[in-house]
C-alpha positions in Angstrom: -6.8 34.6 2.0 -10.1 33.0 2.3 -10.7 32.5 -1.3 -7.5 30.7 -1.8 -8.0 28.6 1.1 -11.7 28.1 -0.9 -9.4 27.2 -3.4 -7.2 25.0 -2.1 -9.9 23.1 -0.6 -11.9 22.7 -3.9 -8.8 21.5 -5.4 -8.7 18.7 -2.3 -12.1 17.4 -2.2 -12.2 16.8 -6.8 -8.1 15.1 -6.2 -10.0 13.1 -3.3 -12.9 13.0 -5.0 -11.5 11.1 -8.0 -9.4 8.7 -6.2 -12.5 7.9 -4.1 -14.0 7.1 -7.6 -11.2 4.9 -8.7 -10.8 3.1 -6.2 -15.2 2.4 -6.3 -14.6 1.3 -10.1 -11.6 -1.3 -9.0 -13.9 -2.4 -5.8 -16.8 -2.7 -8.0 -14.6 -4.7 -10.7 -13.0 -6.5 -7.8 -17.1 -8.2 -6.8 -17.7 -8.5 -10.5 -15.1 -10.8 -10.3 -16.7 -13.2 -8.4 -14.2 -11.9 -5.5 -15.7 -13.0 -2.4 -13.3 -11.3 0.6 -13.1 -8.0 1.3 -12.2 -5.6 -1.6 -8.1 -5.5 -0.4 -8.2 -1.6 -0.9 -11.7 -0.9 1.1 -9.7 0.5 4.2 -8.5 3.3 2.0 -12.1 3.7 0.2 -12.8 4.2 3.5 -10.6 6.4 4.7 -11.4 8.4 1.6 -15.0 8.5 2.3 -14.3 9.8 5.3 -11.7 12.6 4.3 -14.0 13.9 1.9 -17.0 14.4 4.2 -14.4 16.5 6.4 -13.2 18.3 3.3 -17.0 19.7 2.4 -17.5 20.0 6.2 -14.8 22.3 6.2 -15.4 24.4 2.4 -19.2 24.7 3.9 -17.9 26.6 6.9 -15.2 28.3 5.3 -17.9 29.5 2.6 -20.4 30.3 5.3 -18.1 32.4 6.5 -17.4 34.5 3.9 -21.0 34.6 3.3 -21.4 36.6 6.7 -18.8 39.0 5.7 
C-alpha cells in the first residue's frame, strides 16, 4: 500500500508541478507584456505553490516512513 500511495503522490506533485509551471510562463508573459496589475491567475499560482510544498511534505514522510521499515 505504501508504494502506491508513493505513487500516487509522485503522480500529484509532476500534474501540480506542471500546471505550477504553466501558469509561471503565462504570468511571466503576462509582465513581459507591459501588464502592470496583478497577474489575474496569481491566486491559483499561489494556491499551487502552496499545494505542492504539502504534496513533498507529505511523499518525504511517507518515504521516511518506509525507510524505517
Amino acid at each position: 500500500m505504501p508504494n502506491h500511495s508513493l505513487a500516487w503522490l509522485k503522480q500529484q506533485i509532476a500534474d501540480c508541478f506542471d500546471e505550477k509551471n504553466r501558469l509561471t510562463a503565462a504570468m511571466d508573459s503576462w509582465y513581459a507584456s507591459g501588464n502592470r496589475s496583478r497577474f489575474p491567475d496569481y491566486p491559483l499560482l499561489d494556491r499551487l505553490n502552496n499545494r505542492l510544498s504539502r504534496l513533498d511534505s507529505s511523499y518525504k514522510t511517507l518515504w521516511d516512513s518506509q525507510a524505517t521499515i
